[in-house]
The first five atom37 places (N, CA, C, CB, O) and aatype in JSON, in Angstrom:
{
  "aatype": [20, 20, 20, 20, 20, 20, 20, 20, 20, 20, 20, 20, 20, 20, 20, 20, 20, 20, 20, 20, 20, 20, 20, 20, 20, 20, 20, 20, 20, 20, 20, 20, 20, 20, 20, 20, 20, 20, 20, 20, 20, 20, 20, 20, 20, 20, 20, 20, 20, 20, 20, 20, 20, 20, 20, 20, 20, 20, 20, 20, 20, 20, 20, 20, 20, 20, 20, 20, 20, 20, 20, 20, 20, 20, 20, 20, 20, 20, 20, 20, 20, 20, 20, 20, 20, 20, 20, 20, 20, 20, 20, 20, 20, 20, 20, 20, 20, 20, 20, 20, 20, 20, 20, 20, 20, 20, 20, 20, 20, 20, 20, 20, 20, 20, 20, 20, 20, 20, 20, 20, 20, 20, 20, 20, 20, 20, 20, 20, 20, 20, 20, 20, 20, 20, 20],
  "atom_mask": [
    [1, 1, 1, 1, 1],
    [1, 1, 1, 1, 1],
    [1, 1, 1, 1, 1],
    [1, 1, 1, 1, 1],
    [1, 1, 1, 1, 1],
    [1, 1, 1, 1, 1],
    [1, 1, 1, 1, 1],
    [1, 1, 1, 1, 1],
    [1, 1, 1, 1, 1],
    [1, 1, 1, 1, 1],
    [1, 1, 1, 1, 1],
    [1, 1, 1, 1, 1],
    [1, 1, 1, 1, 1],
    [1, 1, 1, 1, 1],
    [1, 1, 1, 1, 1],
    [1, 1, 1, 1, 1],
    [1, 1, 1, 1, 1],
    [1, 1, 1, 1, 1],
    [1, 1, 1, 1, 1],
    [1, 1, 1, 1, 1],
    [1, 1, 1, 1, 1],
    [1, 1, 1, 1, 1],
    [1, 1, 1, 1, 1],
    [1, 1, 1, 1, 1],
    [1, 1, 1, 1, 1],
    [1, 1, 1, 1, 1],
    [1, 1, 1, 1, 1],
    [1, 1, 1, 1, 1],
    [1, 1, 1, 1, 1],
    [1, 1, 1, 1, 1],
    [1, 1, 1, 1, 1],
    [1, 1, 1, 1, 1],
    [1, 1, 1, 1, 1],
    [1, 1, 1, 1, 1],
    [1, 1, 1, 1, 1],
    [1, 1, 1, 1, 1],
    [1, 1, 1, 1, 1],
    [1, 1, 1, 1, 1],
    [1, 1, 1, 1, 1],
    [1, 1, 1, 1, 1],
    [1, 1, 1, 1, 1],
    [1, 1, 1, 1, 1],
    [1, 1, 1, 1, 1],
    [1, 1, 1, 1, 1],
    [1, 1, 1, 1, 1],
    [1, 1, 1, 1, 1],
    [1, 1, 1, 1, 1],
    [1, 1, 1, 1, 1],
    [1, 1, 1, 1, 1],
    [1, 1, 1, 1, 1],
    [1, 1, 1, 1, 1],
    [1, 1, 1, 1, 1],
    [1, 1, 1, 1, 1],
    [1, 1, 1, 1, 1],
    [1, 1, 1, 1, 1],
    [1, 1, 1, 1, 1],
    [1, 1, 1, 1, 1],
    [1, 1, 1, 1, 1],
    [1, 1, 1, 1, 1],
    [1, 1, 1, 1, 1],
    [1, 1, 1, 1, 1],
    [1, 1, 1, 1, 1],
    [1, 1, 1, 1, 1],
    [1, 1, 1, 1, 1],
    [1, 1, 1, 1, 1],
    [1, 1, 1, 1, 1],
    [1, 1, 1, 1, 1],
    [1, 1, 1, 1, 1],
    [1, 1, 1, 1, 1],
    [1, 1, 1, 1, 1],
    [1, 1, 1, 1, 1],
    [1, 1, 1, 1, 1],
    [1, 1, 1, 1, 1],
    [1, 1, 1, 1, 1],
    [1, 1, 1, 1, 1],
    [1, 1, 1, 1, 1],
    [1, 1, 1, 1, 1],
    [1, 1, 1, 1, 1],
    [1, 1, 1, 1, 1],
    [1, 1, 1, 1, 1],
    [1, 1, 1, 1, 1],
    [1, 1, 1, 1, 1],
    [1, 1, 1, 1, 1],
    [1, 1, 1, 1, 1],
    [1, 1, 1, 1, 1],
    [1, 1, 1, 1, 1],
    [1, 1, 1, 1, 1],
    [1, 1, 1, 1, 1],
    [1, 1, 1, 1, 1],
    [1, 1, 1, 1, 1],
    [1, 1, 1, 1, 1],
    [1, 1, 1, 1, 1],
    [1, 1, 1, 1, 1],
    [1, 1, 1, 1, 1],
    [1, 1, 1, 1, 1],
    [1, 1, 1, 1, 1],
    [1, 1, 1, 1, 1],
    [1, 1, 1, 1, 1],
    [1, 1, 1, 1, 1],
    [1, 1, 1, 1, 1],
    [1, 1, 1, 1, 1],
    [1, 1, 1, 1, 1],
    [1, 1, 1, 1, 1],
    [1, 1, 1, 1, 1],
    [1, 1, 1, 1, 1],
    [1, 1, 1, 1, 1],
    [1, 1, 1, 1, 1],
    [1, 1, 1, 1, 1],
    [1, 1, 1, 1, 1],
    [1, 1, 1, 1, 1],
    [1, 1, 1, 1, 1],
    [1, 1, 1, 1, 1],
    [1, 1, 1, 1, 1],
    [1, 1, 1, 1, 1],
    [1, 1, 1, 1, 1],
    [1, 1, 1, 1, 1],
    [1, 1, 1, 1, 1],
    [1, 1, 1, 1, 1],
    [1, 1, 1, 1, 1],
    [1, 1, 1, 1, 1],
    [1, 1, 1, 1, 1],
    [1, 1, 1, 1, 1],
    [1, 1, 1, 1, 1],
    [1, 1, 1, 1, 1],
    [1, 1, 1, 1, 1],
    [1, 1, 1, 1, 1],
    [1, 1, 1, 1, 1],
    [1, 1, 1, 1, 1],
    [1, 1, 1, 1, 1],
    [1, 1, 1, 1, 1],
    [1, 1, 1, 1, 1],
    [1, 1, 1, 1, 1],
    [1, 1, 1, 1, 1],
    [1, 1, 1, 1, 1],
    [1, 1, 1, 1, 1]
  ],
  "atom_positions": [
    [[45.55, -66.71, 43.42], [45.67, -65.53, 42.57], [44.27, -65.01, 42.21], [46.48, -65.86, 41.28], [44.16, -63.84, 41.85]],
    [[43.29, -65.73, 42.28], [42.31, -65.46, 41.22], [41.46, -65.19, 42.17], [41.89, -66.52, 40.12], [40.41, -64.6, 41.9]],
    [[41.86, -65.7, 43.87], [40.97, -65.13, 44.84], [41.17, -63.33, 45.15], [41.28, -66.06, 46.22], [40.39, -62.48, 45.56]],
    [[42.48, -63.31, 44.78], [43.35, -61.79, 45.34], [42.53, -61.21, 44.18], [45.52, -61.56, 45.26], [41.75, -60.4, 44.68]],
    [[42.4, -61.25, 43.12], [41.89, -60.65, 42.27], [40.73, -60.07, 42.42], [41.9, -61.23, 41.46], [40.44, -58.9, 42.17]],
    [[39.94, -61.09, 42.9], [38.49, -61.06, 42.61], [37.42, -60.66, 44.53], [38.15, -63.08, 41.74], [36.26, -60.72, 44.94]],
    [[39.19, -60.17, 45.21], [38.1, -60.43, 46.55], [36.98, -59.18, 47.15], [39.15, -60.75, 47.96], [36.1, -59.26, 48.01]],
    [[37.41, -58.06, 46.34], [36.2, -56.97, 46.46], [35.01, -57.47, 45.94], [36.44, -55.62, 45.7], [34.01, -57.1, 46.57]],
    [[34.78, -58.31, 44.84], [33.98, -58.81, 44.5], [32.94, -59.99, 45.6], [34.64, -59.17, 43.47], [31.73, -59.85, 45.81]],
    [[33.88, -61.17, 46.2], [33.65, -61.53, 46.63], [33.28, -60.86, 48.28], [34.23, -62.23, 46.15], [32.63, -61.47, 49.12]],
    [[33.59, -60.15, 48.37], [33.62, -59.8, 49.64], [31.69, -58.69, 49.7], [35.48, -58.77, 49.93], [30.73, -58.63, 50.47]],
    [[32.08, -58.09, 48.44], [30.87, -57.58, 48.47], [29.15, -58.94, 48.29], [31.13, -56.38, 47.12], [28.01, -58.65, 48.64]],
    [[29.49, -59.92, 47.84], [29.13, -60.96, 47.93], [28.42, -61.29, 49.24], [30.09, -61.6, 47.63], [27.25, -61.33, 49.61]],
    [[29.92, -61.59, 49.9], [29.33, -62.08, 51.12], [28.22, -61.09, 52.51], [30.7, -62.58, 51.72], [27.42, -61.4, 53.4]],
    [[28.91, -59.63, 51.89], [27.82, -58.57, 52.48], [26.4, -59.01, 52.46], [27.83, -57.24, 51.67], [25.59, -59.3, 53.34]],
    [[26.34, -58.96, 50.74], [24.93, -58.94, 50.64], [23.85, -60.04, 51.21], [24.78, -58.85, 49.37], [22.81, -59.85, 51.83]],
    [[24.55, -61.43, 50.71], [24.24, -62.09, 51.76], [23.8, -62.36, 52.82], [24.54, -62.23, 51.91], [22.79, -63.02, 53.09]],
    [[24.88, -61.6, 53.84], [23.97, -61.25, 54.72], [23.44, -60.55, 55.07], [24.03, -61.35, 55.29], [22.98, -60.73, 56.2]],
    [[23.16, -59.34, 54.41], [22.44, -58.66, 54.74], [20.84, -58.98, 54.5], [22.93, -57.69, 54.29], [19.92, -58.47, 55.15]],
    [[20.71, -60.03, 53.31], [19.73, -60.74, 53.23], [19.49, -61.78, 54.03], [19.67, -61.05, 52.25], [18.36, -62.27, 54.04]],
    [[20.51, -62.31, 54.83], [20.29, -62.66, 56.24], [19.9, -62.59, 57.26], [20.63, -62.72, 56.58], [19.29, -63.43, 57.93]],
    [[20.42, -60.94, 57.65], [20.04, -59.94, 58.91], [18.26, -59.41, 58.95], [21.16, -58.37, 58.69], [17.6, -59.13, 59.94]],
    [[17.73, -59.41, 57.11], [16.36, -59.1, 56.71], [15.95, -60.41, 57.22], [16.01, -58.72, 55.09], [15.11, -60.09, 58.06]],
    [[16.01, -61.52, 57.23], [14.67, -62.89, 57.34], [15.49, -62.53, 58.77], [14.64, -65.02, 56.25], [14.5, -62.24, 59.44]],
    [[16.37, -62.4, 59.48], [16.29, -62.73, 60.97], [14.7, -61.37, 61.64], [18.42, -62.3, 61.82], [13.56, -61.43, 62.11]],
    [[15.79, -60.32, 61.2], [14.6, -59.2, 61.42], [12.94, -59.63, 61.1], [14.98, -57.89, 60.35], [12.11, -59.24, 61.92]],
    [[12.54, -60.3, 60.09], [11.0, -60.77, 59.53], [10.99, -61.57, 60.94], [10.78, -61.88, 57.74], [10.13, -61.19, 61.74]],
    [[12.02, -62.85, 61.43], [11.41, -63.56, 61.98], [11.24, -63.18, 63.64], [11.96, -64.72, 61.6], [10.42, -63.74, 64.36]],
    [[11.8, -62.54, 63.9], [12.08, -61.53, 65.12], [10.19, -60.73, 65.44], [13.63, -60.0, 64.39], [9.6, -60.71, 66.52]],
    [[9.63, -60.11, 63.95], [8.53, -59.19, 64.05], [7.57, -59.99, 63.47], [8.69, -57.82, 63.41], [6.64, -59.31, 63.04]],
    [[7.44, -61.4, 63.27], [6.57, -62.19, 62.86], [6.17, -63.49, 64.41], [7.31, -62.81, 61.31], [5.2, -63.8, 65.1]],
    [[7.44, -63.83, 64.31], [7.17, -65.07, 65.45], [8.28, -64.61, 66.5], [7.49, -66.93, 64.8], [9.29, -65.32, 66.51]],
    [[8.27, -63.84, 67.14], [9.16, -63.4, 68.35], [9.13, -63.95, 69.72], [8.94, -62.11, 68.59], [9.9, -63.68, 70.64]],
    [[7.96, -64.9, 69.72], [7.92, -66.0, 70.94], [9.27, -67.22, 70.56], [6.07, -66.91, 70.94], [10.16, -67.61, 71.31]],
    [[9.02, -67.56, 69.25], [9.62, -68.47, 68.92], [11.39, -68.08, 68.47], [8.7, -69.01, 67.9], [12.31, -68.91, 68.39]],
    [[11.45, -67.0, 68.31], [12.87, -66.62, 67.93], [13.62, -66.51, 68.92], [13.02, -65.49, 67.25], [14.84, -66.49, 68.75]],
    [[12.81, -66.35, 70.67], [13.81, -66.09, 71.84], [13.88, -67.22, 72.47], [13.48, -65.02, 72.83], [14.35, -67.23, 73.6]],
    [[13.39, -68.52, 71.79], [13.71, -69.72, 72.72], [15.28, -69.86, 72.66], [12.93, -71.18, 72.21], [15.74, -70.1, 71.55]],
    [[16.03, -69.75, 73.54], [17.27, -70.55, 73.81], [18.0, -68.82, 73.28], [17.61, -72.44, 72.67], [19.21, -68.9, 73.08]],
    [[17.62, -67.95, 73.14], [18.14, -66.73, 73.23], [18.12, -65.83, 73.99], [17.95, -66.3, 72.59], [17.19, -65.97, 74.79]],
    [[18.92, -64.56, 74.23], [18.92, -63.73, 75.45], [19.19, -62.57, 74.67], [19.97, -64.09, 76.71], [19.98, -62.71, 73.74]],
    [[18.55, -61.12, 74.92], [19.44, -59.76, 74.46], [20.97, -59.8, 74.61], [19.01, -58.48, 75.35], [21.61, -59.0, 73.92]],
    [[21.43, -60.37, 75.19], [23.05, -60.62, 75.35], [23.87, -61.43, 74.56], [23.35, -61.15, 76.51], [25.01, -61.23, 74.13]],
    [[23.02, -62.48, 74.41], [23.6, -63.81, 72.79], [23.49, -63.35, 71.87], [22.84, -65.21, 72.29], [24.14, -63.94, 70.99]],
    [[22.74, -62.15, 71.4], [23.05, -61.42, 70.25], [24.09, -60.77, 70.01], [22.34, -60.71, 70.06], [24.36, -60.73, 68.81]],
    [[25.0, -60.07, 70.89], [26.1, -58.99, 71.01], [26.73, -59.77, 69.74], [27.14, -58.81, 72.66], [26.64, -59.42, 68.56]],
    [[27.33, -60.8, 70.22], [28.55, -61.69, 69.53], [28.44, -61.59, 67.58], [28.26, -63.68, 70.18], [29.34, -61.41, 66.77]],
    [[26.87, -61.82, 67.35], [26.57, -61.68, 66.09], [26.44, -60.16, 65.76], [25.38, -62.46, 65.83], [27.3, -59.79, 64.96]],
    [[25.58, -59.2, 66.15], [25.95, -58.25, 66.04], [27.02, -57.43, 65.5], [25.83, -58.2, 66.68], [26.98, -56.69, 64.52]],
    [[28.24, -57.75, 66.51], [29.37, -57.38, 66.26], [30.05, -57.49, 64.77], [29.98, -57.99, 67.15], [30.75, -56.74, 64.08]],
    [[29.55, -58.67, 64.64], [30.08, -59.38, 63.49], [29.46, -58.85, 61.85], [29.68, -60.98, 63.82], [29.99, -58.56, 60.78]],
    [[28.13, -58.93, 62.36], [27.64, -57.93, 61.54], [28.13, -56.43, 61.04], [26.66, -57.79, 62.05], [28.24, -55.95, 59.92]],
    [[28.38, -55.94, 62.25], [28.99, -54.07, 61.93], [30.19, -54.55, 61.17], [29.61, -52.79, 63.63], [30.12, -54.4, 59.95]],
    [[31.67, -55.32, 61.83], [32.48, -55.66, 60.53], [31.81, -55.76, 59.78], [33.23, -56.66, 60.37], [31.7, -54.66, 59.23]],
    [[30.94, -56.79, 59.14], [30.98, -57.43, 57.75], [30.19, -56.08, 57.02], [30.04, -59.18, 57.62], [29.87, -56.11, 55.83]],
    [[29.95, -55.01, 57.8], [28.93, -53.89, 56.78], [30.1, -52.88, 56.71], [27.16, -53.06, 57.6], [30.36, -52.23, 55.69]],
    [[30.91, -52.77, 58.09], [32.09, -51.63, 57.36], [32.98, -52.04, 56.9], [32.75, -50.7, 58.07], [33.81, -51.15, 56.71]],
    [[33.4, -53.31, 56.48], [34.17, -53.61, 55.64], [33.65, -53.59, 53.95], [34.58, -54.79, 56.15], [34.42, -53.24, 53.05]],
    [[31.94, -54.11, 53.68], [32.08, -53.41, 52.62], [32.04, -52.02, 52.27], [31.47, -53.83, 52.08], [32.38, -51.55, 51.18]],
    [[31.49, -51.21, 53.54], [31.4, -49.96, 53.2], [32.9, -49.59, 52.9], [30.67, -49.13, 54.29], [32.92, -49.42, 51.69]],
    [[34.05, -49.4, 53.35], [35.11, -49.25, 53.15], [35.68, -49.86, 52.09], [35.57, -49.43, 54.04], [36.86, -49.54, 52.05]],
    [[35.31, -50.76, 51.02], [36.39, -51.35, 50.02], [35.81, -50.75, 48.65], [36.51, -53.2, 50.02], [35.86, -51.27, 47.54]],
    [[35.31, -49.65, 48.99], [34.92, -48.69, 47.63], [36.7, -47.89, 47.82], [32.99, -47.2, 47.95], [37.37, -47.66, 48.83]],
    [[36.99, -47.64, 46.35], [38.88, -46.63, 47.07], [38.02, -45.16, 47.65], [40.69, -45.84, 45.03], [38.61, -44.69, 48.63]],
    [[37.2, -44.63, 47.38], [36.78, -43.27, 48.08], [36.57, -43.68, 49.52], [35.35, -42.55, 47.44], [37.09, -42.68, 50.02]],
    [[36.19, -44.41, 50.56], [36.02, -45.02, 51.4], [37.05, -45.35, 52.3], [35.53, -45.79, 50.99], [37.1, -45.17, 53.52]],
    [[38.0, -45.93, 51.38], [39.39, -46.48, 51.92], [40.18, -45.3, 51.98], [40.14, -47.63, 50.99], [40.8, -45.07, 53.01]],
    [[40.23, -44.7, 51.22], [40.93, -43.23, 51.12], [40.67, -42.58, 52.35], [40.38, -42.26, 49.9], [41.58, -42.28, 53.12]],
    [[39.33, -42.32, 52.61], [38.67, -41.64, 53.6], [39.07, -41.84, 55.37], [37.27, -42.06, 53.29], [39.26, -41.0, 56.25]],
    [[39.11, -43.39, 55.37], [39.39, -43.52, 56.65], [40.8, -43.7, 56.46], [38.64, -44.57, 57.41], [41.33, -43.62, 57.56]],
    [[41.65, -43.91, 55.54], [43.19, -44.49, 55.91], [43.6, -45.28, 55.59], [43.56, -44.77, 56.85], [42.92, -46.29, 55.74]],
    [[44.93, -45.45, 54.95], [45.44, -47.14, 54.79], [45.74, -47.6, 56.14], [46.94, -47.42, 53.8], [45.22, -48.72, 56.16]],
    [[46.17, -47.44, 57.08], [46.32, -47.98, 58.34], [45.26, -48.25, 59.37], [47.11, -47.27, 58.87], [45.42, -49.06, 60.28]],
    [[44.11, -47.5, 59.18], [42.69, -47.52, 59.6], [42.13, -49.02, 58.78], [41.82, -45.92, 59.05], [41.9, -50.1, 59.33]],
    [[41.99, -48.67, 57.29], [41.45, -49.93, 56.6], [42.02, -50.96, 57.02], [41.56, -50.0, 55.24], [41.44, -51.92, 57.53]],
    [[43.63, -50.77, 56.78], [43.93, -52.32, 57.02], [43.75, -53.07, 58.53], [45.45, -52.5, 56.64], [43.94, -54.29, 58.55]],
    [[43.45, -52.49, 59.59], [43.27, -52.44, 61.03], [41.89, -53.28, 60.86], [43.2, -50.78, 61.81], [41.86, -54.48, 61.15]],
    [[40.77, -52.58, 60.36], [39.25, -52.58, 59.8], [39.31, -54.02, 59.69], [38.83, -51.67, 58.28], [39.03, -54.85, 60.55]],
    [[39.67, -54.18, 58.63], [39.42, -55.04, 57.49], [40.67, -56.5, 58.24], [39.96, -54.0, 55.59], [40.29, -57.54, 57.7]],
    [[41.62, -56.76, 58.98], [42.56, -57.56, 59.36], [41.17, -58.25, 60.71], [44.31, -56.59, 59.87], [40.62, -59.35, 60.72]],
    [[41.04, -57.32, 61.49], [40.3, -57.56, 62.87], [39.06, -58.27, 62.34], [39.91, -56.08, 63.82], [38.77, -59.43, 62.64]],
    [[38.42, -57.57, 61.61], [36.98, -58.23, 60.69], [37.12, -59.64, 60.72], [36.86, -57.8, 58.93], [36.81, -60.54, 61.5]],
    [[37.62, -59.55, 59.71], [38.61, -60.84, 58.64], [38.61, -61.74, 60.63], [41.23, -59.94, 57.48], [37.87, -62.71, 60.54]],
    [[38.97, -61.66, 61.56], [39.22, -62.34, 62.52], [37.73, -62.79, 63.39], [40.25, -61.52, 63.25], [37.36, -63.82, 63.95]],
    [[37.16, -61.48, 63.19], [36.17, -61.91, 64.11], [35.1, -62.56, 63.31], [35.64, -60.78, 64.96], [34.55, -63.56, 63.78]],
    [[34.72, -62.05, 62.05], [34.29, -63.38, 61.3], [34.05, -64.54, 60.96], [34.41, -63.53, 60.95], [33.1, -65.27, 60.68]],
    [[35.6, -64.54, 61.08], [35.85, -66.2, 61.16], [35.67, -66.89, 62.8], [37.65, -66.53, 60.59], [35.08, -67.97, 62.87]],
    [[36.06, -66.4, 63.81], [35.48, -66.76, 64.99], [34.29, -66.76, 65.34], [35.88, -66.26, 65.72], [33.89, -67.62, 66.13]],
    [[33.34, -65.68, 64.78], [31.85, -66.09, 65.21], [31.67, -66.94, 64.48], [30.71, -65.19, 65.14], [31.32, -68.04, 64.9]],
    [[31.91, -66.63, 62.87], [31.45, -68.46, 62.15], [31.63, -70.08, 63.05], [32.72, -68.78, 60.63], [30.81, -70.99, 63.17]],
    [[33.45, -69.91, 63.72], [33.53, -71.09, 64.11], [33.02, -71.93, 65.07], [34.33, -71.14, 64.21], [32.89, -73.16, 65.04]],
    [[32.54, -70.59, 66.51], [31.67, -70.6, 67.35], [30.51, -71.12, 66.82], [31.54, -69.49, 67.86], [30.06, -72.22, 67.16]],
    [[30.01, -70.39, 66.0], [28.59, -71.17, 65.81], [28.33, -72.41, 65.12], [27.74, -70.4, 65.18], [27.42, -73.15, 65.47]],
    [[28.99, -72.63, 64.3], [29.68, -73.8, 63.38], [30.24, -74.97, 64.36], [31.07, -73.14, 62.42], [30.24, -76.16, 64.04]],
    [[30.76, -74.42, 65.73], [31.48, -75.61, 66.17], [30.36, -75.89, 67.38], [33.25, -75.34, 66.66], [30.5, -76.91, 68.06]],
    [[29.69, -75.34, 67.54], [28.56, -75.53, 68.56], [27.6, -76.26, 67.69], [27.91, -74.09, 69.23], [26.7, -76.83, 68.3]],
    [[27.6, -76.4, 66.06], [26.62, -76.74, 65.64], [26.79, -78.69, 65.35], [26.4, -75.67, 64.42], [26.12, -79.71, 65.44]],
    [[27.95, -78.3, 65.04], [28.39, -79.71, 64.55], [28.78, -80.63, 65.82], [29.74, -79.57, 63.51], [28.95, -81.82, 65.56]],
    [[28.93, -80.26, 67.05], [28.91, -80.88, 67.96], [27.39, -81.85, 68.74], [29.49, -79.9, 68.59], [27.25, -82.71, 69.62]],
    [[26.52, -81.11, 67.83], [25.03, -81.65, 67.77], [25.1, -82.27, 66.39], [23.72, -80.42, 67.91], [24.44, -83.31, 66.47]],
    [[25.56, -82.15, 65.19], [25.05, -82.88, 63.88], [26.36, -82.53, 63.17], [23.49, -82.28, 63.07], [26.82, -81.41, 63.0]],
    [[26.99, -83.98, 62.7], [27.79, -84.46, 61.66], [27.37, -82.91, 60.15], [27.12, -86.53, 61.28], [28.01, -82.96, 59.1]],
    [[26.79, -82.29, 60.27], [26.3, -82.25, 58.97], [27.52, -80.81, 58.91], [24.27, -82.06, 58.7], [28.02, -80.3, 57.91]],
    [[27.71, -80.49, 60.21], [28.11, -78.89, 60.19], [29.73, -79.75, 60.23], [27.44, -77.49, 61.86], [30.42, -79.1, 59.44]],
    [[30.09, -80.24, 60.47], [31.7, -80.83, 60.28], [32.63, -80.69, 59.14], [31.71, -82.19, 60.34], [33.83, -80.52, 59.36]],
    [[32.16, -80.76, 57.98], [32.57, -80.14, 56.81], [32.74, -78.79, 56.58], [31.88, -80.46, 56.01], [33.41, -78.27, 55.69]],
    [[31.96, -78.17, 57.59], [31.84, -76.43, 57.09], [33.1, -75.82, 58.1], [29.88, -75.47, 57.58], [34.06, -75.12, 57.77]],
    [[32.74, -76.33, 59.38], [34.01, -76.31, 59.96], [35.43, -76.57, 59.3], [33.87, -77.12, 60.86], [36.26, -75.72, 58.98]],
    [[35.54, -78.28, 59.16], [36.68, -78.16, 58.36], [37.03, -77.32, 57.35], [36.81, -79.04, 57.92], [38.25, -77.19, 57.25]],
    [[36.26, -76.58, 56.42], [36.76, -75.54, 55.19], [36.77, -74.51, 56.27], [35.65, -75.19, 53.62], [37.98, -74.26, 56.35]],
    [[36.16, -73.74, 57.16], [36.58, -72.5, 57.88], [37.92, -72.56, 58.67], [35.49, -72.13, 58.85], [38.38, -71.52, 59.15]],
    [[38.64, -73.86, 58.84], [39.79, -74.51, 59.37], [41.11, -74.11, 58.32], [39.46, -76.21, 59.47], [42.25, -73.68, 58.49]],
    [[40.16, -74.59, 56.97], [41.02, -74.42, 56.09], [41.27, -73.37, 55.47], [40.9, -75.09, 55.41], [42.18, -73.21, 54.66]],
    [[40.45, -72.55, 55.81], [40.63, -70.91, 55.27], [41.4, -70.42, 55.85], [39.62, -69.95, 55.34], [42.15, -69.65, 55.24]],
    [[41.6, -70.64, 57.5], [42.48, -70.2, 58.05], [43.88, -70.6, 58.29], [42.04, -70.05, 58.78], [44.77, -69.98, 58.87]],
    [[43.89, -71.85, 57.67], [45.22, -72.16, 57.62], [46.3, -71.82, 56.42], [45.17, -73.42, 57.78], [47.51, -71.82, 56.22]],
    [[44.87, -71.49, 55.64], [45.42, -70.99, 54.04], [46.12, -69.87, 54.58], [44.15, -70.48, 52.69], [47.35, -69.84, 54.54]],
    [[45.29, -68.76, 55.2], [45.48, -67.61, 55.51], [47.26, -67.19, 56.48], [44.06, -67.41, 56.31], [48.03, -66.26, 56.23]],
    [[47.37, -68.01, 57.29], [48.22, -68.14, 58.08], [49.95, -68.37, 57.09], [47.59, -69.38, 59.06], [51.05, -67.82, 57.01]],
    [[49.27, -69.49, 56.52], [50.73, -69.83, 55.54], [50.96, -68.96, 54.32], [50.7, -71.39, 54.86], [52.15, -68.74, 54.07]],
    [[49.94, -68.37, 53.43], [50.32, -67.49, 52.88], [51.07, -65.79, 53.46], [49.29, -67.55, 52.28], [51.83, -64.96, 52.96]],
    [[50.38, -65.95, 54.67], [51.03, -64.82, 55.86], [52.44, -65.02, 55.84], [50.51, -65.06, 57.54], [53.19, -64.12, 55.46]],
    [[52.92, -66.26, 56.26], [54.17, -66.49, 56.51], [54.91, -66.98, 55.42], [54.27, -67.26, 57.48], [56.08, -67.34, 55.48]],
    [[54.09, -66.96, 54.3], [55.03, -67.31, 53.16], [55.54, -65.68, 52.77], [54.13, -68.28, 51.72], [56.73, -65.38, 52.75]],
    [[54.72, -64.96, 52.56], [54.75, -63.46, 52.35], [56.18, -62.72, 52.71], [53.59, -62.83, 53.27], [57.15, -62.15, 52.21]],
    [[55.6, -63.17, 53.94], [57.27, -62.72, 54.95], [57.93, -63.02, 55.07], [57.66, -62.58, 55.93], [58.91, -62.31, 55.32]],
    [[57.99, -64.4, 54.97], [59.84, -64.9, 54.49], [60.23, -64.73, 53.46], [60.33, -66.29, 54.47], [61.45, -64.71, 53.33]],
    [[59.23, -64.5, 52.06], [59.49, -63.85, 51.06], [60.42, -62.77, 51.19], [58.46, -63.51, 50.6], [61.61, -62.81, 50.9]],
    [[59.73, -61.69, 51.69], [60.2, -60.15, 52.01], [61.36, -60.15, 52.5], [59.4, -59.36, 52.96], [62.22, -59.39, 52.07]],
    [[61.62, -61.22, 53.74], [62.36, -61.19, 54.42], [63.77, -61.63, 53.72], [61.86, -61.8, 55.41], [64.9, -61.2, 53.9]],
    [[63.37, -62.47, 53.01], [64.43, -63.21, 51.84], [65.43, -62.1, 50.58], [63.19, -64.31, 50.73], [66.56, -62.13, 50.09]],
    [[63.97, -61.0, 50.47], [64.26, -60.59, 49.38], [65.32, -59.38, 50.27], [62.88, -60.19, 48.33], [66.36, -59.12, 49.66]],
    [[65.17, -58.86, 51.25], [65.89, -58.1, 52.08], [67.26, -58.31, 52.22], [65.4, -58.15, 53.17], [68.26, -57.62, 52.01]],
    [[67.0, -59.72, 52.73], [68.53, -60.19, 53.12], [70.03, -60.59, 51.9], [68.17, -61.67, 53.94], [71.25, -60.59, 52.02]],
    [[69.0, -60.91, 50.73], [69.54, -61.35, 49.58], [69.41, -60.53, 48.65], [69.13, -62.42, 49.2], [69.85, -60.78, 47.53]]
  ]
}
């Protein structure tokens, strides 16, 4: 409950974040750029990238002038797909990480568990609805 409440909040959160993320990658990119392309390619970026534009038009969109603007069927499209690819680049990188060090195994498991949260409240929702329909 208190997540549903509070997730514009949080969500704008996690923007900023990274966007203070995307700034030290950018510093380290125009500071040490020998060292930032070891084991990287212009192409291994796409994946993060991507992930990035969600995580910036999703907060741009969760202002209501914003949401209004593009659509409830647009937002929720936006903001459902996001919400997906998010969590897949996290797990990708998360599961590539912890496959080298115990340390990332925990972070995995809670991104496991977000999504399983996610899934069962999905299907609790709808058998709800579905319940309340039939009965």
């Amino acid at each position: 409950q208190w997540l549903r409440i509070n997730r514009r909040y949080l969500g704008f959160a996690f923007a900023f974040s990274h966007l203070v993320h995307l700034i030290f990658i950018i510093l380290f990119v125009r500071l040490d750029p020998s060292n930032f392309w070891i084991g990287r390619t212009p192409t291994s970026l796409i994946p993060a990238s991507i992930t990035y534009v969600f995580i910036f038009a999703m907060a741009a969109t969760s202002f209501n002038r914003t949401a209004k603007a593009i659509g409830g069927t647009a937002w929720k499209w936006l903001h459902w797909l996001g919400s997906y690819a998010i969590f897949i680049s996290f797990a990708a990188a998360f599961g590539g990480r912890a496959a080298k060090s115990g340390f990332y195994i925990p972070i995995l498991v809670l991104l496991t568990a977000a999504l399983l949260l996610r899934v069962f409240t999905r299907f609790r929702r709808a058998k709800i609805t579905g319940s309340q329909a039939t009965g």
